[in-house]
RODO-2510 file (C-alpha; in nm, 4 decimals, decimal comma):
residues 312
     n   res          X          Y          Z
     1     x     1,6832    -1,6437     0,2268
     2     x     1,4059    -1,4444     0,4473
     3     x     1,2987    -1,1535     0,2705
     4     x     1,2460    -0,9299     0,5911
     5     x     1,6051    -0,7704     0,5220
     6     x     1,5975    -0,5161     0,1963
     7     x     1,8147    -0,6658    -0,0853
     8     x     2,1589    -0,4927    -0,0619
     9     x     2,1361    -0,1165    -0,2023
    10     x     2,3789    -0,0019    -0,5042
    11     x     2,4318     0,2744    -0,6671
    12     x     2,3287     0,2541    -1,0186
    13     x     2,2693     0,5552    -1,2831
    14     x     2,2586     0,8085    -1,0211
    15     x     1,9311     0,6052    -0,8677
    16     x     1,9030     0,4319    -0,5143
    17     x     1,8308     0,0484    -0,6613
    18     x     1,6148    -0,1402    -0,3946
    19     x     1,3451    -0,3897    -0,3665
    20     x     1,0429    -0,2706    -0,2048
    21     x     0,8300    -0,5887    -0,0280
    22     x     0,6250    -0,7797     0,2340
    23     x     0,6046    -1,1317     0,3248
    24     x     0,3651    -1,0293     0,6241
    25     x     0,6415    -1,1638     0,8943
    26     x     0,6470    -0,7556     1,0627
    27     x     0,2740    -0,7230     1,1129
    28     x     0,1808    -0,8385     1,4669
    29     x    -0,0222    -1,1774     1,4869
    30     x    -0,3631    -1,2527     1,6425
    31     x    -0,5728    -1,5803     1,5931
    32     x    -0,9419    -1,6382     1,5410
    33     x    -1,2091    -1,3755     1,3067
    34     x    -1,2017    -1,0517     1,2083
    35     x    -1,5277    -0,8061     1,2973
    36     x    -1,5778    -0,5374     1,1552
    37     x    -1,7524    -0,2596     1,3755
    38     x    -1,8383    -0,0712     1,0880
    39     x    -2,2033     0,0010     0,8758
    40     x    -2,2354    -0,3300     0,5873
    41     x    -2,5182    -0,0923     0,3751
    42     x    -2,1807     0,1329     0,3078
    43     x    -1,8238     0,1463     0,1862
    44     x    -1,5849     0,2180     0,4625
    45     x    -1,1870     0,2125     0,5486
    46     x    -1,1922    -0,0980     0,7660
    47     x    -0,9951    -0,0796     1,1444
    48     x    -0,7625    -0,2952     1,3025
    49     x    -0,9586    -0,4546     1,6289
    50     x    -0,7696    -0,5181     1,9240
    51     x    -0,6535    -0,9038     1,9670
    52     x    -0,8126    -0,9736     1,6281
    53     x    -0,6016    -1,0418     1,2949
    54     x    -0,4444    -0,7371     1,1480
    55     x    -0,6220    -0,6318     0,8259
    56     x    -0,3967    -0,3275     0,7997
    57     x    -0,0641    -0,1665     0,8735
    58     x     0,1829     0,1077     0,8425
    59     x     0,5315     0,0844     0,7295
    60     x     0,8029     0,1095     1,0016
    61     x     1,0445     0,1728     0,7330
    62     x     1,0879    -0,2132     0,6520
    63     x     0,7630    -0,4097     0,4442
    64     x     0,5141    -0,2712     0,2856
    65     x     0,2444    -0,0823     0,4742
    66     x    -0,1177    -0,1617     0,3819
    67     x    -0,4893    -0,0619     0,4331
    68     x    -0,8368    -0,2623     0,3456
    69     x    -1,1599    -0,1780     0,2635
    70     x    -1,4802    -0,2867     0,2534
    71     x    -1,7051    -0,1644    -0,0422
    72     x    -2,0844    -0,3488    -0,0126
    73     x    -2,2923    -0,5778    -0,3245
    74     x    -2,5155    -0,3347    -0,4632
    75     x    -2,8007    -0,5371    -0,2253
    76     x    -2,5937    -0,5182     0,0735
    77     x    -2,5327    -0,8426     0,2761
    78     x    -2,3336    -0,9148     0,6040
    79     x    -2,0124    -0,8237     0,5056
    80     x    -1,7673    -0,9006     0,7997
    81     x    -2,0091    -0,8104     1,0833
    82     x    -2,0521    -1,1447     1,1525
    83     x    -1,6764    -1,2499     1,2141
    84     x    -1,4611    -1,3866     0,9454
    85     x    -1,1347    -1,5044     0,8264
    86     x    -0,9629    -1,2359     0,6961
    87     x    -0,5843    -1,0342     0,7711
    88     x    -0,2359    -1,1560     0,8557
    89     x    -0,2273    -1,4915     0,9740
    90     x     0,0016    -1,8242     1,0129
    91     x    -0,2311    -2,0639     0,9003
    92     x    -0,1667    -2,1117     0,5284
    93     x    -0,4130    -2,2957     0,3065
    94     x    -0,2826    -2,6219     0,4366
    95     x     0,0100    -2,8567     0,5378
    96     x     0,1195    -2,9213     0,2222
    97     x     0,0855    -2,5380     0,0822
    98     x     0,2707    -2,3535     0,3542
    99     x     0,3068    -2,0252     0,3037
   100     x     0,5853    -1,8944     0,0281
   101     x     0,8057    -1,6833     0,2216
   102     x     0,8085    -1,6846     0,6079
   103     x     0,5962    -1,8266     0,8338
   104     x     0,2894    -1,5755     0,8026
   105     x     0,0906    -1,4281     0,4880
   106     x    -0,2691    -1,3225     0,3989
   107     x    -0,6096    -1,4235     0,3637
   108     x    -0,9307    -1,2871     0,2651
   109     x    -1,2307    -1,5513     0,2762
   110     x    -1,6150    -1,5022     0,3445
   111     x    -1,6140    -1,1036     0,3019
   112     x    -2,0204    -1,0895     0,1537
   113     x    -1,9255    -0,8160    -0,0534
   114     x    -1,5764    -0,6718    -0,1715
   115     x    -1,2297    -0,6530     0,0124
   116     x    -0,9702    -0,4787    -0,1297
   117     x    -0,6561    -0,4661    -0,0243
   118     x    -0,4224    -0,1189    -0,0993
   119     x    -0,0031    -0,1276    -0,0640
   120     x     0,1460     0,1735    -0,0091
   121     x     0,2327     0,3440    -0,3007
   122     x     0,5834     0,3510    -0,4520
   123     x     0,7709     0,6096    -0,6711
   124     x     1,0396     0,4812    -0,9027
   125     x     1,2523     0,6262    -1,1782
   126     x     1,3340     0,2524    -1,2979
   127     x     1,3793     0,1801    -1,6953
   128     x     1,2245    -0,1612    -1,5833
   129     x     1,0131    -0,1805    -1,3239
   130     x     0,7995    -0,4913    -1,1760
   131     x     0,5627    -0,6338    -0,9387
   132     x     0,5356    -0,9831    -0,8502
   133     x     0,3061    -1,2221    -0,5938
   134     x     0,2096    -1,5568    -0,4837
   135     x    -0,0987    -1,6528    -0,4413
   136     x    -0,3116    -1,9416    -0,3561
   137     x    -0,6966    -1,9954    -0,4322
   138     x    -0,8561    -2,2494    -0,2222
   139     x    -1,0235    -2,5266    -0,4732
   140     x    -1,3904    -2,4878    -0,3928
   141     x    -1,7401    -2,4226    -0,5570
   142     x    -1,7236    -2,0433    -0,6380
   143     x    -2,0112    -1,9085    -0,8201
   144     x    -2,0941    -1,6986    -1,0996
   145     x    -1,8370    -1,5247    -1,3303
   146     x    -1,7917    -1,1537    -1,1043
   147     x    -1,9336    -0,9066    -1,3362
   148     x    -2,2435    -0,8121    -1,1420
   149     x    -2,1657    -0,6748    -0,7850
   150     x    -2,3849    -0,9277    -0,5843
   151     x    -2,3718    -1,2341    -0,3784
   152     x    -2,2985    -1,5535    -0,6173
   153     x    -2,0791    -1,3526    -0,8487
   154     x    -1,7149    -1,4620    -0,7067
   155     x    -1,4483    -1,2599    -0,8746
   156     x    -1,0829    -1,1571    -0,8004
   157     x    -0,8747    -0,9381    -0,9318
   158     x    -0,4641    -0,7934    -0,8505
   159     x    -0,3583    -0,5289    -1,0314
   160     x    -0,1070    -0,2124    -1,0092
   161     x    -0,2587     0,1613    -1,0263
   162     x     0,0109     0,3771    -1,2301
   163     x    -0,0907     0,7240    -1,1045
   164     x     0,0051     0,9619    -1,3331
   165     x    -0,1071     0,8212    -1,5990
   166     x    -0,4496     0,6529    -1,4359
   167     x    -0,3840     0,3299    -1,6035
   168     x    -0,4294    -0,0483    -1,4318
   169     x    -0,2479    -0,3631    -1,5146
   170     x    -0,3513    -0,6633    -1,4434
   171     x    -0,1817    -0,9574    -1,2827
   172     x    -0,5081    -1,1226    -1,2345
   173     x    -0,8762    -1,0417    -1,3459
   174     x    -1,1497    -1,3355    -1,3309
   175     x    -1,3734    -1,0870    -1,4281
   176     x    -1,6028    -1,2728    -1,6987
   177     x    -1,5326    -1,6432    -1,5911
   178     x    -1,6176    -1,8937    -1,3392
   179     x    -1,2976    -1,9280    -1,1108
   180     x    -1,3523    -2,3143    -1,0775
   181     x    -1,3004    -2,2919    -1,4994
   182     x    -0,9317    -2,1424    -1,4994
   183     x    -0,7695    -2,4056    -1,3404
   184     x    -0,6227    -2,1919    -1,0694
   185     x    -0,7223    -2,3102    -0,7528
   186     x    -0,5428    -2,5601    -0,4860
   187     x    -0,1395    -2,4174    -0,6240
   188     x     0,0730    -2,1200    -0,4854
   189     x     0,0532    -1,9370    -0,8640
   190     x     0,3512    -1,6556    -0,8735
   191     x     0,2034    -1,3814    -1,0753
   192     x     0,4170    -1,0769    -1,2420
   193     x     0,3368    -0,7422    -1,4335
   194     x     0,6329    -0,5455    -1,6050
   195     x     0,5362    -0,1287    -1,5564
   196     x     0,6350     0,1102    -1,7679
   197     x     0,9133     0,2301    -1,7702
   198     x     1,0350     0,5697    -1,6065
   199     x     1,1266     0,8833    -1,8916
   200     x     1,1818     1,1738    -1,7355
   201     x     0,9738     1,2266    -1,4563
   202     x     0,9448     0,9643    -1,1402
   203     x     0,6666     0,6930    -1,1963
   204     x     0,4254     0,6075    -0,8771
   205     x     0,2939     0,2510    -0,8572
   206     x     0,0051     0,0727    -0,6424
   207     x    -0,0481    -0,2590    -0,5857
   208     x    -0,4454    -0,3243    -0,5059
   209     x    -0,6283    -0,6752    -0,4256
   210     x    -0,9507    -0,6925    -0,4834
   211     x    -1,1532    -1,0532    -0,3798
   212     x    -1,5252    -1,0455    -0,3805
   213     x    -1,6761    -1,3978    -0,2311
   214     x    -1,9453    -1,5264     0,0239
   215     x    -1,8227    -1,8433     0,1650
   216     x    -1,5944    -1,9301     0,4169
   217     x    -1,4626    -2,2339     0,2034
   218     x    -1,3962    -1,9669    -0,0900
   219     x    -1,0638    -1,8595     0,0751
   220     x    -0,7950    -1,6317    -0,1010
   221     x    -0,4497    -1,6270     0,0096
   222     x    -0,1240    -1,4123    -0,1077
   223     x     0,2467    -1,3834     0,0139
   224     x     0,5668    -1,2859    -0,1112
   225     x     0,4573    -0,9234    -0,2560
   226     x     0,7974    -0,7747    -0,4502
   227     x     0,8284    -0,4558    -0,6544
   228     x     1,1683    -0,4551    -0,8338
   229     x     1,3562    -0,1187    -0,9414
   230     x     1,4769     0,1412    -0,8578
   231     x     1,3284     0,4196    -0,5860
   232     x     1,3864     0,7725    -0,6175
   233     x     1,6628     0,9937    -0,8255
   234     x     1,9817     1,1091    -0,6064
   235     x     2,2201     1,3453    -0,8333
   236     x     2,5407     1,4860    -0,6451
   237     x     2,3433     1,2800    -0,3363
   238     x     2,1021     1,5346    -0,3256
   239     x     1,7161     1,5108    -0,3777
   240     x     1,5295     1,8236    -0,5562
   241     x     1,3185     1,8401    -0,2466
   242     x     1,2936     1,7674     0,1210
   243     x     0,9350     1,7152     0,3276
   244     x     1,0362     1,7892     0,6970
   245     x     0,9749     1,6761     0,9574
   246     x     0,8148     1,2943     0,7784
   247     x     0,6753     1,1379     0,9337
   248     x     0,4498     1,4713     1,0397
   249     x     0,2358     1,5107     1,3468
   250     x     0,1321     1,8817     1,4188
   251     x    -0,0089     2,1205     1,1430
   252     x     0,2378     2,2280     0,9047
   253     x     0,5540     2,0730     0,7267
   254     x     0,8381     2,2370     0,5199
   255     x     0,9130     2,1637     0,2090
   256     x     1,2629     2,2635     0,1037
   257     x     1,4645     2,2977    -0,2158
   258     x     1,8284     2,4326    -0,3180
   259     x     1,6670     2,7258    -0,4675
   260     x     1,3929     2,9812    -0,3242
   261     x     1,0474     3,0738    -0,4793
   262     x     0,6969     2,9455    -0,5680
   263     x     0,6653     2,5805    -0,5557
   264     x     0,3278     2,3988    -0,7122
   265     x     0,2265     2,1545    -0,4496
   266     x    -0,0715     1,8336    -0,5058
   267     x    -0,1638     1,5878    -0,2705
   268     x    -0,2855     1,2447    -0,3673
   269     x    -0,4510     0,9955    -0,1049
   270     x    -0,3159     0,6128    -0,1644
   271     x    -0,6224     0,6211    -0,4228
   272     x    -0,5097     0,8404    -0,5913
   273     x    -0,7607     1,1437    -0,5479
   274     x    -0,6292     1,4694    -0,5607
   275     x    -0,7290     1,6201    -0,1939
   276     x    -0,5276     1,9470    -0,1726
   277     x    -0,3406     2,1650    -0,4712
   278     x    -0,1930     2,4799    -0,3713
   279     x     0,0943     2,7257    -0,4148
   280     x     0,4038     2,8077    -0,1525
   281     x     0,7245     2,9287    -0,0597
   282     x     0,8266     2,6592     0,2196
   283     x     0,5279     2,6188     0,4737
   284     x     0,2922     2,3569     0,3783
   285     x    -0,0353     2,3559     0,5628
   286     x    -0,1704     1,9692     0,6766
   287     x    -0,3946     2,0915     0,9417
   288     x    -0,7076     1,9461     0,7647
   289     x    -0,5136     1,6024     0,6238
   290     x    -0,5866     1,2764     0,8307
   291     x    -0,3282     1,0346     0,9602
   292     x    -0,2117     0,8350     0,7227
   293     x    -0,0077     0,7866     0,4278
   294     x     0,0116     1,0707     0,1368
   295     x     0,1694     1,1295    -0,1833
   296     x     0,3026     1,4883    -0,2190
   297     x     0,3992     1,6153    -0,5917
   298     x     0,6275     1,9195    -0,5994
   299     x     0,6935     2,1462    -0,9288
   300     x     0,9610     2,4292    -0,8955
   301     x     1,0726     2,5824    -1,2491
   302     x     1,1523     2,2306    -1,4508
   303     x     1,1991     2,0149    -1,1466
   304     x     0,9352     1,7980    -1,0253
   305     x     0,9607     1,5205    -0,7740
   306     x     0,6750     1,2787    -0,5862
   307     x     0,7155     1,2181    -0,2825
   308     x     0,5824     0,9890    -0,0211
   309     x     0,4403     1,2156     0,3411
   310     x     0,3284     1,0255     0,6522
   311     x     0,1312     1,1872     0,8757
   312     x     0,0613     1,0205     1,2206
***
């Protein structure tokens, strides 16, 4: 069954239960390297190129929207200024590995430094929440055992940010060993993490890849990304607050609620910094916010709701 269609909604204990994902068929497709046009001494957001692979992309409302990075060894080398492998692709590891769901995925390979990967984030109010991936490492010489941040020290490592809480769990972590000693390369390996589970107030998750490697042979490949549970609270099909207009693209949104007053509003990036905290009636000022995906956490008397704010 393709997995570019949402699993059916129901209504279940007054929560929307859906299945957020990405098998990578929505992103456009481009052949050959990846450039990037930005400084290797630093750590920088990296940009989609024209006619080059797609290393990120926003949600249309269907997959998961995603953004890389590029964070230097602590004796910067290349990084991807010289043209590598890395993005959305259709060439899977090989003939007899095809990629797990659809006919495109991911791959990271030669990056001289670290690549991470960052899903948009999700908010749940699921009792028991998941995330789940394939992945494939290619079966080649990698080097060192990743806990020094320089060239020769391969290391990967998926895991799932919970916000509020500014905990990690880990689906994978070679941190500490050799890859070539785990007997993971050269399979599609379907890895899973249960969450906690959601209490009282709503729970928001991040899924973040993380390869560090300096070889074009040491490729890393990943498909089929699934969170499982349920996404947001409806009572009496009614939210505790509204962001309009979202997606937002002058200065200012309104937040609404059934009741007037004071509302306590933060604003996380999709790393979870806190970038703006402030105190309104309706009006929210964005003037000084990028474009780009936000997380916006509301508090009016004993409600409190996150909320996800796109700003193009």
């Amino acid at each position: 069954m393709k997995k570019s269609m949402l699993i059916g909604a129901i209504l279940m204990n007054c929560a929307l239960y859906a299945q957020e994902f990405t098998s990578f068929e929505e992103p456009e497709l481009f052949s050959g390297l990846y450039t990037d046009t930005g400084d290797q001494n630093v750590a920088h957001d990296l940009m989609n190129n024209p006619d080059e692979p797609l290393v990120n992309y926003e949600s249309t409302g269907g997959e998961l929207g995603f953004m890389a990075r590029y964070v230097p060894y602590d004796t910067p080398g290349d990084g991807l200024t010289d043209g590598d492998e890395v993005g959305v692709t259709d060439s899977p590891p090989s003939g007899d590995h095809p990629f797990t769901e659809g006919s495109q995925g991911y791959q990271v390979s030669d990056v001289d430094g670290n690549f991470i990967l960052e899903f948009e984030p999700i908010v749940t109010t699921s009792t028991g929440p998941s995330y789940t991936l394939d992945y494939f490492i290619s079966e080649t010489g990698y080097e060192g055992d990743g806990t020094i941040n320089e060239s020769g020290s391969d290391r990967i490592r998926i895991y799932v940010k919970y916000f509020e809480e500014g905990e990690e769990y880990d689906i994978l972590d070679t941190t500490g060993s050799n890859i070539n000693d785990l007997g993971i390369e050269g399979q599609w390996i379907s890895g899973i993490v249960e969450l906690p589970a959601f209490n009282s107030d709503p729970l928001t998750f991040q899924l973040v890849i993380e390869v560090r490697c300096n070889s074009a042979s040491e490729a890393f490949y990943f498909d089929n990304v699934f969170f499982n549970g349920f996404l947001g609270i409806e009572e009496n099909n009614t939210a505790p607050f509204a962001i309009i207009p979202n997606p937002a693209n002058g200065s200012y949104v309104n937040i609404q609620s059934a009741i007037s007053g004071q509302k306590e509003v933060t604003v996380f990036d999709v790393l979870g910094k806190q970038i703006m905290q402030t105190s309104i009636e309706t009006q929210l000022d964005i003037s000084e916010l990028k474009n780009g995906i936000y997380l916006v956490k509301i508090t009016q008397n004993d409600q409190t709701e996150t909320k996800k704010l796109v700003i193009n």
